[in-house]
DRENTIPA-533016 format. One record per atom (N, C-alpha, C): residue in three letters; x, y, z. Coordinates in steps of 0.05 Angstrom, whole numbers, padded with zeros to 5 digits, always signed. Layout:
N
alaXYZ...
//
This chain:
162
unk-00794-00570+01602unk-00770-00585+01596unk-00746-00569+01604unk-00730-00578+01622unk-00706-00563+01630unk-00685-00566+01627unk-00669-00549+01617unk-00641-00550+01608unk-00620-00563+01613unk-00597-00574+01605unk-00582-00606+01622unk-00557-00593+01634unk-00545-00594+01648unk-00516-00587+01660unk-00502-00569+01643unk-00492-00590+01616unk-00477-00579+01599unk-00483-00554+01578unk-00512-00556+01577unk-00525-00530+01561unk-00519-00508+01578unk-00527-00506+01606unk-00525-00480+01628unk-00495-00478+01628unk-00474-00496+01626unk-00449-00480+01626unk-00438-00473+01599unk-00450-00478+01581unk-00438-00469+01550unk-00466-00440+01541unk-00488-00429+01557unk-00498-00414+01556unk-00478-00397+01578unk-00464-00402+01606unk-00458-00383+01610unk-00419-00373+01609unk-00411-00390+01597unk-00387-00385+01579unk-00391-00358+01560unk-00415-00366+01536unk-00423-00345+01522unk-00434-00320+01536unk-00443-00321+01561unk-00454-00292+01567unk-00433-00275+01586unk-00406-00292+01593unk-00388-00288+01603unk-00365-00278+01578unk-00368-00289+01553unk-00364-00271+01538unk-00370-00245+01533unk-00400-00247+01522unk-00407-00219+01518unk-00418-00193+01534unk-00421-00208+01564unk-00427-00191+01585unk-00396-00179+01599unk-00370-00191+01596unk-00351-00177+01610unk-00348-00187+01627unk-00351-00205+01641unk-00348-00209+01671unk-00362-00247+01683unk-00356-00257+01701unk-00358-00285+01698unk-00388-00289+01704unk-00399-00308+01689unk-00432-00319+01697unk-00428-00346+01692unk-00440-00355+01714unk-00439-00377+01728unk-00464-00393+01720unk-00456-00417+01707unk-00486-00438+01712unk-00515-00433+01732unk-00495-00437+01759unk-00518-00427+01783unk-00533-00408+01780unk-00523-00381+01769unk-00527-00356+01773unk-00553-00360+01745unk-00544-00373+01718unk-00572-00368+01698unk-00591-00388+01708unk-00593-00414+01723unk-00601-00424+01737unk-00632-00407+01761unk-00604-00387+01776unk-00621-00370+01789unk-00618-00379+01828unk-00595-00399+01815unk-00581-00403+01845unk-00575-00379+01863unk-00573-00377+01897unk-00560-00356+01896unk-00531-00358+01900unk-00519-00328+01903unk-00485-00332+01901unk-00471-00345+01917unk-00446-00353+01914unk-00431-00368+01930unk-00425-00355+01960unk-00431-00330+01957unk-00419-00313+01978unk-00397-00309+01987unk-00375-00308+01960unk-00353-00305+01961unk-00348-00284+01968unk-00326-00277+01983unk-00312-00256+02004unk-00287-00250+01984unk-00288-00213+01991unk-00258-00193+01981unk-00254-00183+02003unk-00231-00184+02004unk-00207-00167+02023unk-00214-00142+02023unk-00226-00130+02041unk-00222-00096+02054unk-00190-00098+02056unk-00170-00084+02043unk-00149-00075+02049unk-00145-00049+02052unk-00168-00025+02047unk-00162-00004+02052unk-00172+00015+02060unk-00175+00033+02067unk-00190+00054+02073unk-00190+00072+02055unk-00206+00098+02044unk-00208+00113+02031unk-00213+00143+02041unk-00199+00164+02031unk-00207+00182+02048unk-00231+00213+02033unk-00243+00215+02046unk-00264+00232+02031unk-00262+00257+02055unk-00251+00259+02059unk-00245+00290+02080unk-00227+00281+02100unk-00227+00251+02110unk-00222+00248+02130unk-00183+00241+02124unk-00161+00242+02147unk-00131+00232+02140unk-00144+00201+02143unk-00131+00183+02120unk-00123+00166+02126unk-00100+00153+02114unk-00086+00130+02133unk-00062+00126+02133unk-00063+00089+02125unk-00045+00092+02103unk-00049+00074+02088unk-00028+00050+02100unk-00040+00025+02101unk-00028-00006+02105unk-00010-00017+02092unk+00011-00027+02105unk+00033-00044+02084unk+00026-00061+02085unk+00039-00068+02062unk+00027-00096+02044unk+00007-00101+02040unk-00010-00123+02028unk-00029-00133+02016unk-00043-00148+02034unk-00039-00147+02066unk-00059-00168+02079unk-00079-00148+02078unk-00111-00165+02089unk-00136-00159+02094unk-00139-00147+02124unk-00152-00130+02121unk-00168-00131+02156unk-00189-00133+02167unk-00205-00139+02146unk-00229-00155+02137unk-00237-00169+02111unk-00259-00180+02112unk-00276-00183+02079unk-00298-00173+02090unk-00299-00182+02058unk-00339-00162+02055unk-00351-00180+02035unk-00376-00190+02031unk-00384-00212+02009unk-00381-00190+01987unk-00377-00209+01962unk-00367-00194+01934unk-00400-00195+01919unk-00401-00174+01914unk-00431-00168+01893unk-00419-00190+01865unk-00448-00191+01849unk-00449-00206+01829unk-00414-00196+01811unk-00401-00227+01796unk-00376-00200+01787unk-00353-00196+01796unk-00359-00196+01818unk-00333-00179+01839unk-00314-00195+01859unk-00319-00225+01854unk-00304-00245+01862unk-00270-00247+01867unk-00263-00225+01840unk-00237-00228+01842unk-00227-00201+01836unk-00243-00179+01857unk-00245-00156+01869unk-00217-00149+01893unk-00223-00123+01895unk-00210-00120+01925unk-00230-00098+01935unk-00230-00084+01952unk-00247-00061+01967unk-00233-00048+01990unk-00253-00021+01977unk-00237+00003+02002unk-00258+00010+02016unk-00260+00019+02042unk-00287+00030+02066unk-00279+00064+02059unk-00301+00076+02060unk-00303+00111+02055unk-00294+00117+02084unk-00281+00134+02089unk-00275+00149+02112unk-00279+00184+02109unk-00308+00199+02120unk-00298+00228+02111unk-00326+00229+02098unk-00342+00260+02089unk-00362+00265+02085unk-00359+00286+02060unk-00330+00288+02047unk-00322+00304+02022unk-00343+00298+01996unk-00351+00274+01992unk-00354+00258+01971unk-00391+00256+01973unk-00401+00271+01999unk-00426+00265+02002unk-00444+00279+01978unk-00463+00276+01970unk-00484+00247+01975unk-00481+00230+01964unk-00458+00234+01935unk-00452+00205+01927unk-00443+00177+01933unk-00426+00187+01956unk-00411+00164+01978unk-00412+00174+02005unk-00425+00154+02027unk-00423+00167+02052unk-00405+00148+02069unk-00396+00163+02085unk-00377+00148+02116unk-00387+00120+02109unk-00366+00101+02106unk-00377+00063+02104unk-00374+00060+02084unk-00383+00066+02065unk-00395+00052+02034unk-00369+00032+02031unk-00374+00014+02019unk-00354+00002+02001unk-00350-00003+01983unk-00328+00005+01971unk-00322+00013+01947unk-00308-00009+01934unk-00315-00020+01909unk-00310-00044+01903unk-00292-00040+01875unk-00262-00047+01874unk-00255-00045+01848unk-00233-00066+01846unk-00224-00072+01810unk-00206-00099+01801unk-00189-00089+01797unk-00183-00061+01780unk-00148-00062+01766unk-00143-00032+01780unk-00118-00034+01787unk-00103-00001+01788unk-00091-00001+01771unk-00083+00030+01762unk-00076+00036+01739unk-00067+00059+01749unk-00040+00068+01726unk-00027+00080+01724unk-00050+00112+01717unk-00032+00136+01735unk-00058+00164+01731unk-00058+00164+01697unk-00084+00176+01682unk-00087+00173+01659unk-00094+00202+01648unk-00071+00206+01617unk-00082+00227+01615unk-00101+00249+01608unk-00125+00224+01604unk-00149+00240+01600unk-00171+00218+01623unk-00168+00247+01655unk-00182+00230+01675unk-00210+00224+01664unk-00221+00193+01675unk-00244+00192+01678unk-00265+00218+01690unk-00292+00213+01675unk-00316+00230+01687unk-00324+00225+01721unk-00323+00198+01724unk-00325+00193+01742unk-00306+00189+01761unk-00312+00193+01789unk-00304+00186+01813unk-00287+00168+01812unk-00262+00169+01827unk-00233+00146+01826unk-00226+00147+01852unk-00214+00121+01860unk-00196+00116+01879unk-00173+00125+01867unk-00159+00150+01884unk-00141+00167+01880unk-00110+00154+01897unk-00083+00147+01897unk-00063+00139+01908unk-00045+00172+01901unk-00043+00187+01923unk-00032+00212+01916unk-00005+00197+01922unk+00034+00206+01908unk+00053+00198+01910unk+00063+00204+01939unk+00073+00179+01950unk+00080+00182+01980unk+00059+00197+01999unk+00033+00193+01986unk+00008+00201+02003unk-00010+00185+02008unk-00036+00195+02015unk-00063+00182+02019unk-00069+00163+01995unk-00093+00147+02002unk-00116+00150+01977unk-00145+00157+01993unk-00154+00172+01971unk-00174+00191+01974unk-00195+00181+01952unk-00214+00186+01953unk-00234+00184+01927unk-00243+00214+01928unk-00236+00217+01894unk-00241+00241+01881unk-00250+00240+01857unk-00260+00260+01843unk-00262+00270+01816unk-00230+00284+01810unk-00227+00274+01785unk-00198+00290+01773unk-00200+00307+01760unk-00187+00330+01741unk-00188+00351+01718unk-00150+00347+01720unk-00142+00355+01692unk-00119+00352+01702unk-00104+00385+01713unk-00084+00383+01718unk-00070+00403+01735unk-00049+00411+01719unk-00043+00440+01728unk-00033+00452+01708unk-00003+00445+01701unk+00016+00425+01711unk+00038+00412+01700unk+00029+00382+01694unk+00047+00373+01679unk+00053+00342+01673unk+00043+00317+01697unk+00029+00313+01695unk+00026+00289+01716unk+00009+00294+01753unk+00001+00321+01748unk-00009+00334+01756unk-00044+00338+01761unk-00057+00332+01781unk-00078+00332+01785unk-00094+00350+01809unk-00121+00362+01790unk-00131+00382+01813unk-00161+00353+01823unk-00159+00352+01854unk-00169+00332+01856unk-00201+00352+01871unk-00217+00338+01861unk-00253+00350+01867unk-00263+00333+01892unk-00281+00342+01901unk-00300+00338+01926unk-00328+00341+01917unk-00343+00328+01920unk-00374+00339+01906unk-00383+00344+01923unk-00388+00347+01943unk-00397+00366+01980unk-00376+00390+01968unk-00389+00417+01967unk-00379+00435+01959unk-00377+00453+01980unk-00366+00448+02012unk-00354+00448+02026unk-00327+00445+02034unk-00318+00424+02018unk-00295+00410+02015unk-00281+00436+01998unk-00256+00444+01989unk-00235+00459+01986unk-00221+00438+01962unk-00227+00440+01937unk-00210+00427+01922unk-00174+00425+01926unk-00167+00398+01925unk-00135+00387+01926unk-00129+00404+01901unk-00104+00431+01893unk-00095+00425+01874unk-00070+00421+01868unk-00061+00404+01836unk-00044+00409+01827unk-00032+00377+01848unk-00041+00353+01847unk-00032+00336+01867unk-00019+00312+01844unk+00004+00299+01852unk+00024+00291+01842unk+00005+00255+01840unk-00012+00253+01827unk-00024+00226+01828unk-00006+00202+01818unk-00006+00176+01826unk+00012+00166+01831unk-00009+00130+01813unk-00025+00139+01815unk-00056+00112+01810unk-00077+00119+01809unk-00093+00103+01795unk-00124+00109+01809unk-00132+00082+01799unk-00163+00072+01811unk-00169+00054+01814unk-00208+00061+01807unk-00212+00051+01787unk-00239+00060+01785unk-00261+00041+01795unk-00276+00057+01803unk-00305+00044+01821unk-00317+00026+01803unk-00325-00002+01814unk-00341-00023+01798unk-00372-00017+01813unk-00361-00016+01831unk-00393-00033+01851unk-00390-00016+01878unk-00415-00004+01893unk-00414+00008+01916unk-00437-00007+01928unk-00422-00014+01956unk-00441-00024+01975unk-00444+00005+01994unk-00467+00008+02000unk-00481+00023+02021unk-00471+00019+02043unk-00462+00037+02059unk-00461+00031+02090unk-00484+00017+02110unk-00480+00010+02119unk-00495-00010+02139unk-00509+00018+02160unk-00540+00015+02159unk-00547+00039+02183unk-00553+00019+02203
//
C-alpha cells in the first residue's frame, strides 16, 4: 500500500525540519535529483596565487549534491591542503561570515582583506582580528598573523574529476 502525494510532502516538510536542510517528496520517494546547478564563482587557493572575480557572475556550474541547491562553490587551485583537498575538488558552501573569534576545527574558505581566498585551517594570531593561517601538506610554510576579512565553511566536497 503506498503512500498518497500529500503524506510524502508533509513527511518531508518534517524531515526538512529536523534534518536542517530541504527534503523533497521525490527524494523520500527515492526519485533521483533534479540536477540542479551552483555557480562556480571562485577559485580557491591552496598554494597556488589566485586572483579573485568581480562581482557575483558564474563562470561555470557544477550539479549541487543532495542540500546544496542554494549553494555557491569554489574549484581548489594549489597542493597546500593535500590530501585533504586536491587541485579541482569543489568546494561547496551557503553562508560567509564574518572571521570568528573562536576559529572553526575545521578547514575554511579564507577571504584575506584586500587579498586572496585560500582554504586554510585558522588558530588565531597574535593581535585582534588576526589570523595564523595552516596548510596540512607540511611543506607549505604557515601564513602568519593574516588580517582575515571572512570565511566560509565547507558543506560538501566534490572530488576532482581524474
Amino acid at each position: 500500500n503506498a503512500l498518497g502525494d500529500d503524506t510524502y510532502e508533509a513527511l518531508a516538510e518534517a524531515a526538512t525540519d529536523i534534518i536542517g536542510r530541504k527534503i523533497s517528496a521525490g527524494e523520500l520517494r527515492g526519485e533521483p535529483p533534479s540536477n540542479a546547478k551552483v555557480p562556480l564563482q571562485h577559485y580557491v587557493g591552496a598554494g597556488d596565487e589566485v586572483h579573485i572575480f568581480d562581482g557575483d557572475m558564474a563562470f561555470d556550474y557544477v550539479e549541487a549534491p543532495p542540500g546544496f541547491s542554494k549553494a555557491a562553490a569554489a574549484i581548489v587551485r594549489g597542493d597546500s591542503m593535500r590530501p585533504t583537498f586536491d587541485q579541482g575538488d569543489v568546494l561547496f558552501f551557503r553562508i560567509i561570515e564574518k572571521a570568528p573569534k573562536d576559529p572553526p576545527m575545521r578547514p575554511v574558505i579564507v577571504k584575506i582583506k584586500d587579498g586572496p581566498l585560500l582554504v586554510k585551517k585558522l588558530l588565531p594570531g597574535t593581535r585582534r582580528g588576526r589570523y595564523h593561517l595552516l596548510s596540512i601538506n607540511p611543506l607549505t610554510p604557515a601564513l602568519t598573523d593574516q588580517p582575515v576579512e571572512s570565511i566560509a565553511r565547507i558543506g560538501w566536497i566534490k572530488p576532482a574529476e581524474t
